[in-house]
Structure formats: C-alpha cells, structure tokens
C-alpha positions as CSV (number, residue, x, y, z in Angstrom):
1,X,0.0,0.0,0.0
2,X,1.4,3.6,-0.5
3,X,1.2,5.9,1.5
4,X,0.5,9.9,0.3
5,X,2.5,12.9,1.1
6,X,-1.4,13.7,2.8
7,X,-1.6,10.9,4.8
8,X,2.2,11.1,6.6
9,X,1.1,14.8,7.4
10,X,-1.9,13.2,8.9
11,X,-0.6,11.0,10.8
12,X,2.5,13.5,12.1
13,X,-0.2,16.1,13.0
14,X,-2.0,13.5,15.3
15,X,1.4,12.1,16.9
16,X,2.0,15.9,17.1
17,X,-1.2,16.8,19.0
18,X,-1.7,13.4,21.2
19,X,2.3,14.3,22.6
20,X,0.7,17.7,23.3
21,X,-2.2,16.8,25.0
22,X,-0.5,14.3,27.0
23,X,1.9,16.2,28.8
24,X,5.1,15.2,27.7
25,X,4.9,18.2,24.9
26,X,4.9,20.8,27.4
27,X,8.0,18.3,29.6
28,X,10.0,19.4,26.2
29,X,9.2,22.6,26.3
30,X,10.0,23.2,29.7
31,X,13.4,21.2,29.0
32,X,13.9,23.4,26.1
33,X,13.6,26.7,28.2
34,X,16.6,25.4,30.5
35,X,18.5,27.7,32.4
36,X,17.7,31.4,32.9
37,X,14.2,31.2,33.4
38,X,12.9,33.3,36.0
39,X,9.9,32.0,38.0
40,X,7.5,34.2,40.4
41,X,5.8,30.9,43.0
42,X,4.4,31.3,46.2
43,X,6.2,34.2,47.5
44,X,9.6,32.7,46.0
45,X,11.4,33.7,43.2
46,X,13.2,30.9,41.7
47,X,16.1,31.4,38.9
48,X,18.4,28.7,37.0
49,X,21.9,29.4,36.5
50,X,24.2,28.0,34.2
51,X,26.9,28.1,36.7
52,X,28.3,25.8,39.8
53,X,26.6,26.5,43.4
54,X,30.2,27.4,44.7
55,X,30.0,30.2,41.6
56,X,26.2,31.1,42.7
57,X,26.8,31.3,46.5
58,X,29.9,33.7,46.2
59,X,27.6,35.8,44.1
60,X,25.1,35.7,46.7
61,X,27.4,36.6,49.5
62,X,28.5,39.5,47.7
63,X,25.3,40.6,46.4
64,X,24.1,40.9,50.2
65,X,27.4,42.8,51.1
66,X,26.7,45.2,48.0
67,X,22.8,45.6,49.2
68,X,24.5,46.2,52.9
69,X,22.7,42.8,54.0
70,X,24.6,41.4,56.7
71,X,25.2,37.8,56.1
72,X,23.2,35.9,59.5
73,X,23.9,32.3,58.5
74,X,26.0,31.1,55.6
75,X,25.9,27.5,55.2
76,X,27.2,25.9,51.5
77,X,28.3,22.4,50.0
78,X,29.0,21.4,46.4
79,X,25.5,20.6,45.9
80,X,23.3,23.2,48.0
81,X,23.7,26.7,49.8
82,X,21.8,28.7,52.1
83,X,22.2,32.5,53.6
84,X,19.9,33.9,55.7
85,X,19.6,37.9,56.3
86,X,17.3,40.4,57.4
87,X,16.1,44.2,55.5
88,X,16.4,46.7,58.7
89,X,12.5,47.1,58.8
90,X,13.3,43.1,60.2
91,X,11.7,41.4,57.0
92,X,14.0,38.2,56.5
93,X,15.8,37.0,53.3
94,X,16.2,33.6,52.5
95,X,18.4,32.7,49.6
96,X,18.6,28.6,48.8
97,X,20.6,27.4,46.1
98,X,20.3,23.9,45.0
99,X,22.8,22.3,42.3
100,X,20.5,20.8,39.6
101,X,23.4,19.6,37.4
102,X,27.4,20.0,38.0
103,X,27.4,23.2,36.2
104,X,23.8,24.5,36.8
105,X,21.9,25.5,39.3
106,X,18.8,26.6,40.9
107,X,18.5,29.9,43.5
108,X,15.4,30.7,45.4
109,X,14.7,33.9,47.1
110,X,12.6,35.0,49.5
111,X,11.8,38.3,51.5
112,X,9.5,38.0,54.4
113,X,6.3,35.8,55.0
114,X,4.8,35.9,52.1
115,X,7.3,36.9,49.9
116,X,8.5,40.9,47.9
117,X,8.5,40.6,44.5
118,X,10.3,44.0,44.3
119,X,12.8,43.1,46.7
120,X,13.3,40.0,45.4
121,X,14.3,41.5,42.1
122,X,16.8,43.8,43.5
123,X,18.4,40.9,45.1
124,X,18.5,38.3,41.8
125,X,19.2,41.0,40.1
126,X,22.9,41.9,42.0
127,X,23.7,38.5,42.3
128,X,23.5,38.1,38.3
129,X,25.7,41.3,38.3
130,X,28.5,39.1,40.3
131,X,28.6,35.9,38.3
C-alpha cells in the first residue's frame, strides 16, 4: 500500500497533538527553556543558572554585602547553599541554592512571610551582576 505525502502529514499532526495533549509536549518545552528562566511561586522567586553552586553562593554573598545585607547564617556544600539575612524594617531574606546539574543551578529567594516581589528583584538581580 502507498502511503500519500497527505496521509504522513496526517498522521504527524495526530502524533503531534496526542504528545501535546498528553503532557510530555509541554516536559519538552519546559526542557527546552533550560536555564535562565525566571519563576514568580508562592512568594519565591526561583532562577536557574548556568553556573556551579560554589560560583552562585559567592555571588550571593556579595550581592548581600553590596545591598548592605549582613550575612546571618552562611551554610554551603557542592550541591546546596543557604544564607539567611534580614532588611532593617526586620523582614527576613532567604536565599537557597540547589545544584541541579554540575554546572547549573537553581536559587530561590525569599523576602519576608509571604514573599517581595520587588525586593526579590533587587536581590536576583545583583547576584547576576557578580557571576
């Protein structure tokens, strides 16, 4: 039996929607995003680097000395990182950094309870200036 140019666009277009509709289209997509996407959840903003935790955490400590953040707890290993500081109207900060390859990884940042988007920002956005 042979098969059309019509009918192998048929049948792509229907593997193309059922992987679509099924989830794993949108798994790709994600995948295909990678690092450097910036994500606003629960009071947390959450950014991939494409560089080491050790690279990540220095940039964080240094970020908090440039913000004039004092450093309260500074606790790192070569797969996650954590420092804790506090704005001088006594919200806390909360910076975790979690290694989701060698060479990548994943900061989350928050400010107070229920999180500052704006002050968030200002805090991503110096420790992207330092890496």
């Amino acid at each position: 039996m042979k098969m059309t140019f019509r009918n192998a666009l048929l049948i792509c277009a229907l593997f193309i929607s059922c992987a679509a509709t099924s989830g794993c289209f949108a798994l790709f997509v994600g995948a295909a995003a990678g690092a450097g996407g910036i994500a606003w959840v629960q009071g947390v903003l959450e950014y991939n680097f494409d560089a080491t935790v050790e690279k990540v955490h220095a940039a964080s400590t240094q970020a908090l000395k440039q913000l004039k953040l004092p450093a309260l707890t500074d606790q790192a290993d070569t797969h996650n990182a954590k420092l804790t500081s506090e704005y001088s109207d006594g919200k806390n900060v909360v910076i975790q950094i979690e290694a989701i390859t060698e060479k990548t990884a994943k900061v989350k940042i928050r400010v107070g309870v229920f999180g500052d988007r704006l002050r968030s920002d200002a805090i991503l956005s110096a420790i992207r200036k330092n890496i």
